[in-house]
C-alpha positions in Angstrom: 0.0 0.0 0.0 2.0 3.1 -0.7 1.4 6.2 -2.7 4.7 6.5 -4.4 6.2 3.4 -6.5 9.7 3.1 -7.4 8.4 1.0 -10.9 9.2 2.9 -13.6 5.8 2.1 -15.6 3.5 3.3 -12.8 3.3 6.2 -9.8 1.8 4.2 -7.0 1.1 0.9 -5.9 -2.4 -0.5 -4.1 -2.7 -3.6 -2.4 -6.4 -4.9 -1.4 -5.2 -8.5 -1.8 -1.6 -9.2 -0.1 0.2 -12.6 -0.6 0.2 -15.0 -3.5 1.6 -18.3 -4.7 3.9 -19.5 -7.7 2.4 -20.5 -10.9 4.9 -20.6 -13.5 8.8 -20.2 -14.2 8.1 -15.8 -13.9 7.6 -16.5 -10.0 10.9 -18.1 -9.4 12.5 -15.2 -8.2 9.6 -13.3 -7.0 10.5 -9.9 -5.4 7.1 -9.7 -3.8 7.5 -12.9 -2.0 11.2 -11.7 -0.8 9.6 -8.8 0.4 6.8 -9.6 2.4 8.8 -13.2 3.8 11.6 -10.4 5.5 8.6 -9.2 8.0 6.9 -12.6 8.5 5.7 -12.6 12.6 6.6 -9.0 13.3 3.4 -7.8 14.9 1.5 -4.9 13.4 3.2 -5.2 10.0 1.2 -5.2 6.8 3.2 -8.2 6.1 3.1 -10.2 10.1 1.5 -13.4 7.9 4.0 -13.0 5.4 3.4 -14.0 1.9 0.1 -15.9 2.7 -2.4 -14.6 0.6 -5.7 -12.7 2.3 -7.4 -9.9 1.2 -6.8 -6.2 3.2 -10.4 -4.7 2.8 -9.3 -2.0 5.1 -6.8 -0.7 2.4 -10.3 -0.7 -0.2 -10.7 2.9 0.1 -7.6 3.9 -0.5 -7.4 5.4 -4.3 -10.7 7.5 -3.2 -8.5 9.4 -0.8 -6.1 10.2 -3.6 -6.7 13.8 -5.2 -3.8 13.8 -7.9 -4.6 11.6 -10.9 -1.8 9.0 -10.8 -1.7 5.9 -12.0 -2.0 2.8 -9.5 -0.9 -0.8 -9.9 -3.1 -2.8 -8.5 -2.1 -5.6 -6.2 2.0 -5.4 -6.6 2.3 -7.6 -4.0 -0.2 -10.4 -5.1 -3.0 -11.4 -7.8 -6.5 -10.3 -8.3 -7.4 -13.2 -9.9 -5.9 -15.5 -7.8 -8.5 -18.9 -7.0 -8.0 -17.8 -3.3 -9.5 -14.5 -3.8 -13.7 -14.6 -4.2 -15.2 -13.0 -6.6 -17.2 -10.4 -4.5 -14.4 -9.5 -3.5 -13.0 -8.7 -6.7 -16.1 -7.2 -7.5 -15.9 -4.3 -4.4 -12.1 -3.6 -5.7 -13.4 -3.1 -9.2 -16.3 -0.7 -8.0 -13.4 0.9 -6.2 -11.6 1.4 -9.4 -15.0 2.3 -11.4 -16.1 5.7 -8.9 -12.0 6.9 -8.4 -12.2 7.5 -12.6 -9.3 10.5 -12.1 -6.6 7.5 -11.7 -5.6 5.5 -14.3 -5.6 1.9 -13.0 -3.1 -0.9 -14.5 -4.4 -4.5 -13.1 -2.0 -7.3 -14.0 -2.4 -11.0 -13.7 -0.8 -14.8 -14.7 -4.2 -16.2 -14.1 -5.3 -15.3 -17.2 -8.1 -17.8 -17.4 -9.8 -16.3 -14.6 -9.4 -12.8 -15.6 -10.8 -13.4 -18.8 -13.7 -15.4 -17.8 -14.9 -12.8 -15.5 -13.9 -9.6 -17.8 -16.6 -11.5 -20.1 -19.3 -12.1 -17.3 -19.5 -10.3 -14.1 -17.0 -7.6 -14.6 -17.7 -6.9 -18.4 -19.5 -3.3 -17.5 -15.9 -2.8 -15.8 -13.8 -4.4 -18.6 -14.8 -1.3 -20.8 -13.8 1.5 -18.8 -10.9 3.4 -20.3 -9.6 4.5 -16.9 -8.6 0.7 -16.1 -6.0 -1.4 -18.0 -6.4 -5.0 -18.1 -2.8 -6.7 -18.2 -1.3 -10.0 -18.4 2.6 -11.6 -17.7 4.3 -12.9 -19.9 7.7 -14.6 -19.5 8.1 -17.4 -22.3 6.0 -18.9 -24.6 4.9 -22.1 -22.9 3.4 -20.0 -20.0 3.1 -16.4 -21.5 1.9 -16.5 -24.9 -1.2 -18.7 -23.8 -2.3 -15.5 -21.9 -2.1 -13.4 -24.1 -4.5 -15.3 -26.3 -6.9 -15.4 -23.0 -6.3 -11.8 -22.7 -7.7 -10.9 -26.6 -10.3 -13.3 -26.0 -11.9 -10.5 -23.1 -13.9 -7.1 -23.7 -11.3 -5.1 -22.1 -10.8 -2.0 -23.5 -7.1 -1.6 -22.8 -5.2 -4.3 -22.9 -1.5 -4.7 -21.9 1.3 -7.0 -21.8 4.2 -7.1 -18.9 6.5 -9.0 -20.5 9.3 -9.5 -17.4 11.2 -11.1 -16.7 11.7 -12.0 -20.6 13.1 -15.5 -19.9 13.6 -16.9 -23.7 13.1 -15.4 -27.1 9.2 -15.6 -28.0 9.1 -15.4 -31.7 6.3 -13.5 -33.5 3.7 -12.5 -30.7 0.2 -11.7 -32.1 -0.2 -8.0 -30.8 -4.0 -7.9 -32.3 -5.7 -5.8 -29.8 -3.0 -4.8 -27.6 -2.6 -1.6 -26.6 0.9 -1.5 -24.7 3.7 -3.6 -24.2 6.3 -3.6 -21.5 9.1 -5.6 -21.5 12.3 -6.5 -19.1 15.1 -8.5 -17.3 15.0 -9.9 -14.1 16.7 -8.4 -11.4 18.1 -9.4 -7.9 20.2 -12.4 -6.7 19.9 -14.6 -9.3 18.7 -13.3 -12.1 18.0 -15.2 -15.5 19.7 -13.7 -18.2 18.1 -11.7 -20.8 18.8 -11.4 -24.5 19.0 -8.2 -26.6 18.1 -9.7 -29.9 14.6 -11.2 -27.6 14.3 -7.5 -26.7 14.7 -6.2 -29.9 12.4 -8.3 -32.0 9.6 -7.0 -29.2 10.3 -3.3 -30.1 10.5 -4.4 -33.7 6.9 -6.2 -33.6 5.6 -3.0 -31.8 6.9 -0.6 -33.8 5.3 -2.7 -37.0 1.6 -3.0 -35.0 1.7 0.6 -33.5 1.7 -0.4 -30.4 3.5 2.0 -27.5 6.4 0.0 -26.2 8.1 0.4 -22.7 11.6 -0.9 -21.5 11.6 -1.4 -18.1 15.2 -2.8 -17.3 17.9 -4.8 -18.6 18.3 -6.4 -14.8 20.5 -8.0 -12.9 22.2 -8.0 -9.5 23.3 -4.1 -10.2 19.7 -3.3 -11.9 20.6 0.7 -12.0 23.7 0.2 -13.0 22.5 -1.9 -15.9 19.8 0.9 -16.7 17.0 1.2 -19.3 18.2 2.0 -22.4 18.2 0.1 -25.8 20.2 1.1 -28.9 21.5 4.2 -27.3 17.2 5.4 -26.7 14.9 4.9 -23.8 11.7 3.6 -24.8 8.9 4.8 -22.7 5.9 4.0 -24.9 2.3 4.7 -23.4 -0.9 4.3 -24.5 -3.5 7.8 -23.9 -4.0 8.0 -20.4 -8.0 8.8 -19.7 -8.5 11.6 -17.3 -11.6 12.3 -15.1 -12.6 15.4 -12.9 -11.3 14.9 -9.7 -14.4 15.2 -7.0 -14.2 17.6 -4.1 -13.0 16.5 -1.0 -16.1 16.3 0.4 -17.6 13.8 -2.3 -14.7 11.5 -2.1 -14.7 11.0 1.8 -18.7 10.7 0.6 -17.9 7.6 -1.6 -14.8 6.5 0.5 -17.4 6.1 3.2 -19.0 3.6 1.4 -16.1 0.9 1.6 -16.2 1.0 5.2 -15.0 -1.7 6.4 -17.3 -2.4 8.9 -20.4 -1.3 6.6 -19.9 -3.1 3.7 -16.7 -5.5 3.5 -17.3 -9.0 5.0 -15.0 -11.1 3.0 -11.8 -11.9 4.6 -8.8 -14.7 4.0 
């Protein structure tokens, strides 16, 4: 939960799920999990349970508080669409993201599956709002490029692609649909190594489909010493960011009021 991020694609972070589990080859190293397992059974801390997954409905509110447009990651430290996380649930964090319309949301997810089931169903009147960007993962092709397909198969309006760590080259990617790509190394203690030429034939498929590109970081153990840039240019691609009047004070305590936990939240992990 914090209102500044240090990710270069994104101003600030919001948490209303914490904790998550490893799906595919992209978790290995996951910085999340590192994170949260450092403060495991200090009381008081956002993270006492550690990585466990639960949802932190008191942390539902939070974007409403926010005057300045920014935009928010949602759920850096988790999944959305994680099976542990109920769909009402999802549905109250999604309303959340539907009334604060002055942010631009980014939601990003490996369960693709999920995502795209209920971007079809339940969430469809949410999937079209331009102030929220629907994302997936993708790290190779065995895992990755599946979502991508399940991600083109949903009504979202803005559709995205977080393609980091980039683990092996991933050939021609259909970008049909896709309205930003991001792409990366891994960084930290052991990071997987990353390949210009995979890099390069990213930026070369976006460049051909119009389709903003972002590099995010070559990686590594020294990440900023590594840096961002690619053939001597940072790419910082991104699509047209929606803007919507910001309410007064007075009307976002109003609607912030409404996610009270002890009014309407009575989900919990």
């Amino acid at each position: 939960m914090s209102s500044q991020s240090s990710i270069e694609w994104t101003d600030s972070t919001w948490n209303p799920v914490r904790g998550c589990t490893k799906l595919s080859p992209g978790c290995k190293h996951c910085y999340a999990e590192t994170f949260a397992e450092r403060f495991r059974g200090v009381a008081g801390h956002p993270y006492e349970r550690g990585f466990d997954l639960r949802t932190a409905p008191e942390r539902l509110a939070d974007p409403l508080k926010w005057s300045s447009p920014r935009m928010i990651f949602v759920n850096s430290m988790s999944d959305l669409f994680h099976d542990g996380v109920r769909e009402e649930y999802i549905k109250q964090v999604c309303e959340v993201m539907s009334l604060a319309n002055w942010h631009t949301f980014q939601v990003l997810s490996k369960r693709s599956a999920r995502m795209a089931k209920l971007l079809r169903g339940p969430l469809r009147k949410f999937a079209r709002m331009s102030h929220i960007w629907w994302g997936v993962s993708v790290e190779n092709k065995k895992h990755g490029l599946p979502r991508i397909a399940d991600l083109q198969s949903s009504p979202a309006s803005v559709k995205f692609l977080s393609i980091e760590p980039l683990l092996e080259g991933l050939g021609s990617i259909d970008l049909d649909n896709i309205s930003w790509v991001i792409a990366g190394g891994e960084s930290g203690p052991g990071a997987r190594p990353i390949d210009i030429e995979w890099v390069r034939s990213i930026r070369n498929q976006c460049a051909t489909s119009d389709v903003p590109f972002f590099f995010k970081q070559w990686g590594g153990v020294r990440k900023k010493e590594n840096g961002r840039t690619l053939d001597g240019r940072i790419h910082d691609g991104f699509p047209r960011i929606s803007r919507a009047f910001v309410p007064s004070p007075s009307k976002r305590k109003l609607m912030a009021g409404r996610f009270a936990q002890e009014v309407l939240v009575t989900i919990s992990l």
